[in-house]
C-alpha positions, -999 to +999 in steps of 0.1 A: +000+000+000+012+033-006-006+062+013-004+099-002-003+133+018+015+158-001+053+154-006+051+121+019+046+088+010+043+060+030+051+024+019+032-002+042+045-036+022+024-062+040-014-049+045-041-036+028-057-001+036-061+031+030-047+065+044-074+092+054-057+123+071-035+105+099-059+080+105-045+046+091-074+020+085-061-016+082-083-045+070-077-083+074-098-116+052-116-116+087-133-081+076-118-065+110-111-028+109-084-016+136-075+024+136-041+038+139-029+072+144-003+089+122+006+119+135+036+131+110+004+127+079-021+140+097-024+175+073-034+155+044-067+157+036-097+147+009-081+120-012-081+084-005-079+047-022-095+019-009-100-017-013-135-029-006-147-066+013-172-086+000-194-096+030-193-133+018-163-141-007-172-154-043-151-166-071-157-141-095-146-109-084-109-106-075-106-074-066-128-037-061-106-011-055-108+030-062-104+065-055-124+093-034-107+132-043-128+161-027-118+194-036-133+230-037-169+215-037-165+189-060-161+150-057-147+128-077-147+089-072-136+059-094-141+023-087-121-006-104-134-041-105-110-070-113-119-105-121-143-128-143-171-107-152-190-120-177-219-124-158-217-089-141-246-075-140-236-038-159-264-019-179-251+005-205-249+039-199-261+051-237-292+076-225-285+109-203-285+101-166-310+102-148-326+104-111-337+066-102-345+052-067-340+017-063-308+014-079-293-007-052-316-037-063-289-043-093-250-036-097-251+000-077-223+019-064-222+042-036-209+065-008-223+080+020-207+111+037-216+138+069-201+153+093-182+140+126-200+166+146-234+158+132-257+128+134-270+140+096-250+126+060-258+115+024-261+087+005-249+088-030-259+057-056-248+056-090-254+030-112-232+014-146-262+030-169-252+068-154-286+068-134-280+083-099-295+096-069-284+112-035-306+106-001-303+132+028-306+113+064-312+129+098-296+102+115-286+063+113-313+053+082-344+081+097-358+107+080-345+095+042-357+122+016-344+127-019-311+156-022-301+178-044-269+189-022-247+166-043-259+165-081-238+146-105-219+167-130-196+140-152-198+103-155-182+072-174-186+033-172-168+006-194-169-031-188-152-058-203-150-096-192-118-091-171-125-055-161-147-027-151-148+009-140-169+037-130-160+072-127-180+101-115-177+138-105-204+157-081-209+190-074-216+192-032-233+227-030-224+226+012-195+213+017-182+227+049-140+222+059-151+195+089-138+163+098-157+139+076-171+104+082-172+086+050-187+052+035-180+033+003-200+002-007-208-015-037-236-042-045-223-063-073-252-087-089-232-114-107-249-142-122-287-124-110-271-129-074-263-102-052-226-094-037-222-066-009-189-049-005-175-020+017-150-008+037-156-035+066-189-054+078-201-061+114-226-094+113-246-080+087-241-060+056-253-027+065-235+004+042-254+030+069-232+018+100-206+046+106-185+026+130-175+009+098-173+041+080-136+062+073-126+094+090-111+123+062-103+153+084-096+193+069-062+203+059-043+229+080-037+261+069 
């Protein structure tokens, strides 16, 4: 793994993880999160790569990995999907995207961020096809109403039958400088069967549960 922050890189040879502004999050075939501090990164901020668990291994996909960047209001994510995909689920994206609820019934990708200091976040689902949608919560899974804080601006998918991707950019109209909690998930239907992934489970897959969400905190001035 190699974790960014400005001119410091740091090379962790024998885990997988990502790097979110100090806070080192390690993950193990057993799904188990443990946090680390790292003080002499901790001014980096709003970029990080992950690797996402599936919450019950298959044989098809080998690996999900991608990118969050946030940046002067914007957000830009990319996931990469490894493996034999032939019978991914993946719907072209040929028409102009559009609002859709339900999206995580089928191959759906998503993130949900909000505010350390706040009970409040979003959801964010975006689908192969370039349909979308963003939820606004008041706390854990309460008070769910469509969003338009975070409207998607530009989007790609390709998929072959070794590889996929999935590329978007969102505008977030309220982005404050705060100390983030973020969540990545994916549901992957391969074969008409349903694969959860994320960051890390707990005894059921659950994307809303922020103790298995990241922590992306502002950069110093």
């Amino acid at each position: 793994l190699r974790a960014y922050c400005r001119a410091s890189i740091i090379e962790l040879p024998y885990c997988a993880g990502y790097l979110v502004s100090g806070t080192l999050s390690l993950w193990t075939d057993r799904q188990n999160l443990s946090l680390h501090e790292i003080r002499s990164v901790s001014r980096c901020y709003k970029r990080m790569k992950f690797k996402l668990s599936p919450f019950r291994s298959n044989a098809e996909v080998i690996s999900l990995t991608g990118e969050m960047n946030i940046s002067k209001g914007m957000i830009d994510i990319e996931f990469l999907i490894s493996g034999k995909l032939r019978g991914l689920s993946w719907p072209d994206n040929g028409t102009e995207p559009q609002r859709e609820h339900g999206l995580w019934e089928h191959t759906c990708f998503e993130f949900f961020i909000g505010s350390v200091a706040s009970t409040s976040y979003h959801e964010v689902n975006l689908s192969p096809s370039g349909n979308w949608n963003c939820f606004s919560f008041t706390d854990v899974r309460e008070g769910m109403k469509e969003s338009e804080t975070l409207t998607l601006r530009t989007f790609d998918s390709h998929k072959s039958d070794q590889n996929a991707n999935l590329r978007a950019t969102l505008d977030f109209k309220r982005l404050r400088p705060d100390s983030l909690r973020i969540g990545i998930s994916a549901v992957i239907e391969m074969n008409t069967r349903l694969h959860y992934y994320a960051l890390s489970h707990g005894e059921t897959p659950d994307f809303h549960a922020r103790q298995h969400h990241a922590l992306m905190h502002p950069e110093s001035s």
